[in-house]
C-alpha positions in Angstrom: 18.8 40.1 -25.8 17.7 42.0 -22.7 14.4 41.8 -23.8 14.7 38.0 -24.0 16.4 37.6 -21.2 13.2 39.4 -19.4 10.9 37.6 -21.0 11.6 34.4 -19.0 10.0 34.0 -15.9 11.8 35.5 -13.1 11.7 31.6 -10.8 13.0 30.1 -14.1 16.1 32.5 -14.7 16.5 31.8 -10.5 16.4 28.6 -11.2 18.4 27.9 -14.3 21.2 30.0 -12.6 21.1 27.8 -9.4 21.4 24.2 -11.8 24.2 26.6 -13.9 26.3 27.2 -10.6 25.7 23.5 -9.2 27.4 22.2 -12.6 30.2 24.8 -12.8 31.3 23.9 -9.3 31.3 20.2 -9.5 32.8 20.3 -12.7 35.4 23.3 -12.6 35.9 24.1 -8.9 38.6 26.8 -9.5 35.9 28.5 -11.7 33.6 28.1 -9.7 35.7 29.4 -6.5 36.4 32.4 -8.8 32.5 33.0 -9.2 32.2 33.8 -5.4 32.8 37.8 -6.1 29.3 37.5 -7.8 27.1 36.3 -4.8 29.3 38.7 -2.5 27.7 41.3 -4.7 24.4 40.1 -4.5 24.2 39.7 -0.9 26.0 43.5 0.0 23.5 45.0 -2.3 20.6 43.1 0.1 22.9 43.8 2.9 22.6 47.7 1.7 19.0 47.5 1.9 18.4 45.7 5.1 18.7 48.4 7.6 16.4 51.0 6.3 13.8 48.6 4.6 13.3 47.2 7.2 12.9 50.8 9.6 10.6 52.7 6.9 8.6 49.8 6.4 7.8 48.5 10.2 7.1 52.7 11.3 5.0 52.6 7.9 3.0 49.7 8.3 2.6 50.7 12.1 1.1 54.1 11.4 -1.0 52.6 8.8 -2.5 49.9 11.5 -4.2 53.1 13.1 -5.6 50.7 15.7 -3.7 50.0 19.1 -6.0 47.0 20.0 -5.5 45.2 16.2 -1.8 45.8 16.6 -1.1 44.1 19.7 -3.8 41.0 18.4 -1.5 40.8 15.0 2.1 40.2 17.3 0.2 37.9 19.5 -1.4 36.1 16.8 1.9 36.2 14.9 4.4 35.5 17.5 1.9 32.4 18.9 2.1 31.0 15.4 6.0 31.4 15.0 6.7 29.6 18.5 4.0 26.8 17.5 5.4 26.2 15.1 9.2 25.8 16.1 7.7 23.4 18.9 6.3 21.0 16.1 9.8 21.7 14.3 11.9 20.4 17.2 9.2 17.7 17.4 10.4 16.6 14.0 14.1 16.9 14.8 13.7 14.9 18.0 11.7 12.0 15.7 13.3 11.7 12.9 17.1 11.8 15.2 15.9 9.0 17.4 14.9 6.7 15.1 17.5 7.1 12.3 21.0 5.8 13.3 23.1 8.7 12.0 26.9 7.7 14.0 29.9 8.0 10.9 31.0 4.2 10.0 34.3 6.0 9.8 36.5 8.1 11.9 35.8 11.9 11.1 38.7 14.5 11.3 37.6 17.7 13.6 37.6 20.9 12.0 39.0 24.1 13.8 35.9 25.3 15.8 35.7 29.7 17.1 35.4 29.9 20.6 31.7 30.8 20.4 30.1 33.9 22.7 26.9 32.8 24.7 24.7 35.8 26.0 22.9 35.3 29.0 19.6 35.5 29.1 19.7 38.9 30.3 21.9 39.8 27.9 19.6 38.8 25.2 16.4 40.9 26.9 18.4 44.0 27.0 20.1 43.5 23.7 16.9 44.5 22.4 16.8 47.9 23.2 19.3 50.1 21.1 21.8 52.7 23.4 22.0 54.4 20.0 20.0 53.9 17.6 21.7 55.1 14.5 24.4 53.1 15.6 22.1 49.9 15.3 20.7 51.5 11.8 24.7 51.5 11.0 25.7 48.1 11.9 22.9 46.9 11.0 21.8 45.1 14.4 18.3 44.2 12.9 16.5 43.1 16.4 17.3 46.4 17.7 16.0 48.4 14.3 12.7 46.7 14.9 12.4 47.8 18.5 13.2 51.3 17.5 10.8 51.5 14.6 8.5 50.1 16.5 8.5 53.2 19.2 9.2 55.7 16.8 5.7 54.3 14.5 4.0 53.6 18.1 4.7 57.8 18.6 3.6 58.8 15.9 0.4 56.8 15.7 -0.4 58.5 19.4 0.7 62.8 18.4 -1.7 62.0 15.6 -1.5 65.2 13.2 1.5 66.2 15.0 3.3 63.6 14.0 1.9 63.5 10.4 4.6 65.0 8.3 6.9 62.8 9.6 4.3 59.6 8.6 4.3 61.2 5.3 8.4 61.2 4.9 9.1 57.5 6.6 6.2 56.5 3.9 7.5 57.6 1.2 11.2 56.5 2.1 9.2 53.0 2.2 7.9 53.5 -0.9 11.7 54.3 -2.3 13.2 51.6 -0.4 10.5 49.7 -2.2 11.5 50.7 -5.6 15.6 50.0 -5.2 14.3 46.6 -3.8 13.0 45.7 -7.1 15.8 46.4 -9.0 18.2 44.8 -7.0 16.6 41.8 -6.9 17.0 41.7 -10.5 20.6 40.6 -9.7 19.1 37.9 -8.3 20.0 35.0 -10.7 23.8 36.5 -10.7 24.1 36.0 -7.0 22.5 32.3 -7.2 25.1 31.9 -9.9 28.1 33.1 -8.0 27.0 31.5 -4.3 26.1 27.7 -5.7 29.1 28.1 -7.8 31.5 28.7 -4.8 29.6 26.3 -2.1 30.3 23.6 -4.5 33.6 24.6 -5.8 34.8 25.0 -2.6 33.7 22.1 -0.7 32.8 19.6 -3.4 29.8 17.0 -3.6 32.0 14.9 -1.5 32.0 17.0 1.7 28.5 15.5 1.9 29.4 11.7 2.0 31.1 11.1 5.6 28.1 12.8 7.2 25.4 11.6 4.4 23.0 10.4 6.9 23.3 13.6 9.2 22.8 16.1 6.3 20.0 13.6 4.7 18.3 14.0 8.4 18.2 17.8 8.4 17.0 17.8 4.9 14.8 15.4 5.9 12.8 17.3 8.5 13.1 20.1 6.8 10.9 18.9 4.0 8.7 17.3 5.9 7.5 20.2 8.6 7.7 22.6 5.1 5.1 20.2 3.2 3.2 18.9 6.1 3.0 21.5 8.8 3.4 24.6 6.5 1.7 23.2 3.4 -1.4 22.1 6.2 -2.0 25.2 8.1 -1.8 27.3 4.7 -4.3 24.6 3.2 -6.5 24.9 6.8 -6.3 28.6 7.9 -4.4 30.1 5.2 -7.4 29.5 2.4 -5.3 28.5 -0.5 -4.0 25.2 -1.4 -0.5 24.2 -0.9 0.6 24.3 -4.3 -0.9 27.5 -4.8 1.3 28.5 -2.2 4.7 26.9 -2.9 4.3 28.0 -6.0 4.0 31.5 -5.2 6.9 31.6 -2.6 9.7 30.1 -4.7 11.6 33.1 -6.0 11.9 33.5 -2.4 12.8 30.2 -1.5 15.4 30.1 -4.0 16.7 32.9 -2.5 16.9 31.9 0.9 18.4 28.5 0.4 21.3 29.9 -2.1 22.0 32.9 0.6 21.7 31.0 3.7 20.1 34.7 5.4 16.7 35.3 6.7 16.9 39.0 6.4 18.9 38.7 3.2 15.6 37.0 1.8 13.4 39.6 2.9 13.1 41.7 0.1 12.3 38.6 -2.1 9.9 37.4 0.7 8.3 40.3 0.3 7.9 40.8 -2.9 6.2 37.2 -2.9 3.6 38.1 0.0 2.4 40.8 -1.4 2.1 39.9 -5.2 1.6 36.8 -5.0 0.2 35.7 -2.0 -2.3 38.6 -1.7 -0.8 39.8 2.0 -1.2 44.0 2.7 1.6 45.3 2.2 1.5 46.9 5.7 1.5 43.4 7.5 3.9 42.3 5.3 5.9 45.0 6.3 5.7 44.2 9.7 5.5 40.3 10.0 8.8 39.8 8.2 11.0 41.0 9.8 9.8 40.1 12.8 10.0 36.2 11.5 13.3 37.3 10.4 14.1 37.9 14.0 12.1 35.4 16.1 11.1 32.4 13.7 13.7 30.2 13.9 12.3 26.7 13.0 15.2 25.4 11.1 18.3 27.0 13.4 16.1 27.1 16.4 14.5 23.9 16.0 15.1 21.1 13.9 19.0 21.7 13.4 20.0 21.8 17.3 17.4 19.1 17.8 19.3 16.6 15.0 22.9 17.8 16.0 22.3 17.5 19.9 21.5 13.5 19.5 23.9 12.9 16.3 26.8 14.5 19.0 25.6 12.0 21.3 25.2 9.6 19.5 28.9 10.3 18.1 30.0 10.0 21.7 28.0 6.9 22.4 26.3 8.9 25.5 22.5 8.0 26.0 20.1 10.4 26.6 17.2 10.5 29.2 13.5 12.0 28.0 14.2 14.8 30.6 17.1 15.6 28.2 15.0 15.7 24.9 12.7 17.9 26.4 15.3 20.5 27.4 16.6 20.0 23.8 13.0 20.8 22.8 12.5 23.6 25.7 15.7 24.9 24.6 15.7 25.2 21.3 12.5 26.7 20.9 13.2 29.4 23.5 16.9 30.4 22.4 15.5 31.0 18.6 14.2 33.8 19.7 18.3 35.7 20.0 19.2 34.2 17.0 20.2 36.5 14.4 19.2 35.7 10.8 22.8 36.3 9.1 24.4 32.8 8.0 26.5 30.7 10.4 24.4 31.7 14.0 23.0 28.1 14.2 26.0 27.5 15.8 25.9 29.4 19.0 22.4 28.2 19.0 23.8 24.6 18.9 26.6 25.4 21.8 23.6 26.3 24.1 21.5 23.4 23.5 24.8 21.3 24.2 25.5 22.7 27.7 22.2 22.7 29.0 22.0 18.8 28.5 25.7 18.3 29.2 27.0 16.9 26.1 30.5 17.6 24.9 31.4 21.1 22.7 33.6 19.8 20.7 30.9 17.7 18.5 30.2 20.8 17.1 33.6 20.9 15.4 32.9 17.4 13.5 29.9 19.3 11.7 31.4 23.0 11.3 32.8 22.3 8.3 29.6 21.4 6.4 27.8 24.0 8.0 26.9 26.0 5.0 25.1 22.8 3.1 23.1 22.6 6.4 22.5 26.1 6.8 20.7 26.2 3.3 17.7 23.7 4.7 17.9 25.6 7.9 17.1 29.0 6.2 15.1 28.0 3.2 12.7 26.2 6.2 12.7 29.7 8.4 11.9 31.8 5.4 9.1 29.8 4.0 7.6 30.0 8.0 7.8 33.5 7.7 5.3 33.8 4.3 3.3 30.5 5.5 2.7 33.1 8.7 1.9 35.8 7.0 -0.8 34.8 4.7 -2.3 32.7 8.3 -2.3 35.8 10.3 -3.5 38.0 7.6 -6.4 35.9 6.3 -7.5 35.7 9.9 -7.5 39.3 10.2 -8.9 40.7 6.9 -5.7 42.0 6.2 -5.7 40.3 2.5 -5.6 42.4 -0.8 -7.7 41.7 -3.9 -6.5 38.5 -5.1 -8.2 38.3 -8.6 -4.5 38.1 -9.9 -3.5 34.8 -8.0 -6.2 32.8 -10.3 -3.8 34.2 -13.2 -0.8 33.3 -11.5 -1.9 29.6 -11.1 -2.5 29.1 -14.3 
């Protein structure tokens, strides 16, 4: 049975579990409600890995660079790419909003909206740097994990062989964090199971209807700067064609649109760079959770883009071009604080709303679908994050023998 059960390609048992849950839901929702324990597993088991993934493999893949110039070229090449590309996102937002009338025909019902906490942009800058670190390893703070890892590989890289047995011991931690990646995300299908299960058990194909034409939108843009904008730089720089690549990256995208978290995904992301995509594994190592950071395209860009003019348009209030391009200034700016755990779009959102003056308590007629949204929003910032990595590395010779992918394809 387990051997069958093996045998099937690991996108189709992803799959098949994500059409299973969808049905459950929609057509027992108390069973389906009850499923929820399942993806709380699955995403405590990625939550568990999180933290010291992500240190072992940054100070890893850091050491491994063993060149100061190439590693400052990679984050400017990489962090150029993510904030290009959120500007074309928000781009697409702005559009697609603007031309598609997307005000309710009926009356909607607000939902209790959580006073939200917006940092200052000061806050944000030294929110960066950890005042302890293993507290931030603890809680998981992921932005301030990265800075640390970052200093402690950038140390050891400059005391050379004095710093050596301490490469050798963060390596191989990577190489065990690695390993218990792998077999969690064998519970993979289980979680998809238990997540779409709950999402539509709980809120029910019908929570879509009122704001049809708002959700379509997101979707909407979503798709289009995934295909278009990702599928055409992959196709342009990235030296493989777009179904090559979309193919390759699905586990992951499964993954990311069932769990609604970036750096839930990353382990599945991962695993897709670097088998599948061909992507070192030190750059991988490196670039994804950095995306998982700072490459916000669907919180950062196209959601507060759409919500910002669907709130206005809610309101009846018209807005001024000097307004869409603080929406646009904004939004591709703030993505860089947002976290990558489900549900920050929000705060993201409240931002975007006060710097163009437009009333807060919009956000509480489109809090309660949040989670349907947050799927796009995630599954869009997750596939930036592989599209990136196989850009940057093929510009860099950073790409491993990819005699497999031809097998792949077939």
């Amino acid at each position: 049975m387990f051997k069958a059960w093996f045998a099937i390609p690991f996108w189709q048992r992803v799959l098949g579990a994500f059409v299973l849950g969808m049905l459950i839901g929609g057509l027992a929702p108390e069973v389906g409600v009850a499923l929820k324990p399942l993806g709380d597993l699955f995403i405590k088991a990625i939550k568990m890995l999180v933290a010291p993934l992500i240190f072992c493999a940054i100070v890893s893949a850091i050491t491994d660079l063993n060149d100061g110039k190439k590693l400052g070229r990679l984050g400017a090449k990489t962090i150029g790419l993510f904030m290009f590309t959120a500007v074309i996102a928000s781009a697409i937002g702005l559009t697609l909003a603007s031309l598609i009338d997307m005000s309710p025909a009926t009356t909607l019902t607000a939902t209790e909206q959580a006073e939200k906490q917006i940092p200052s942009v000061a806050q944000v800058f030294l929110n960066f740097v950890p005042s302890n670190p293993f507290a931030a390893l603890t809680e998981g703070n992921v932005l301030q994990i990265v800075v640390f890892a970052a200093l402690v590989g950038i140390a050891i890289q400059r005391l050379k062989e004095r710093g050596e047995p301490l490469r050798k011991t963060i390596k191989s931690g990577a190489e065990v964090m690695y390993e218990i990646t792998r077999m969690v995300l064998q519970l993979t299908p289980i979680g998809v199971l238990g997540l779409m299960s709950w999402v539509i058990g709980e809120y029910g194909f019908s929570t879509l209807l009122p704001l049809a034409k708002f959700v379509g939108v997101i979707y909407l843009a979503c798709l289009i700067h995934i295909i278009v904008v990702y599928g055409g730089l992959i196709r342009t720089a990235g030296g493989m064609s777009p179904w090559q690549f979309f193919k390759a990256v699905f586990d992951a995208q499964i993954v990311a649109f069932t769990t609604c978290s970036s750096f839930g995904s990353l382990p599945a992301a991962h695993r897709a760079v670097t088998e599948r995509l061909g992507v070192s594994k030190d750059y991988a190592s490196f670039v994804l959770p950095l995306g998982a950071t700072i490459n916000m395209d669907g919180c950062g860009g196209i959601y507060p883009a759409v919500a910002s003019i669907f709130i206005a348009q809610l309101y009846g209030i018209p807005l001024e071009w000097m307004d869409y391009g603080l929406i646009m200034l904004t939004a591709t700016l703030a993505s860089v604080g947002t976290a990558g755990v489900p549900g920050t779009a929000l705060v993201m959102l409240t931002v975007t709303l006060n710097v163009i003056g437009l009333p807060l308590e919009g956000i509480a007629f489109i809090a309660a679908i949040d989670r349907i949204i947050d799927m796009a929003r995630t599954l869009t910032n997750v596939t930036g994050d592989m599209m990136v990595s196989r850009v940057v590395a093929r510009s860099e010779n950073l790409l491993q023998d990819q005699a497999h992918l031809a097998t792949e394809s077939k």
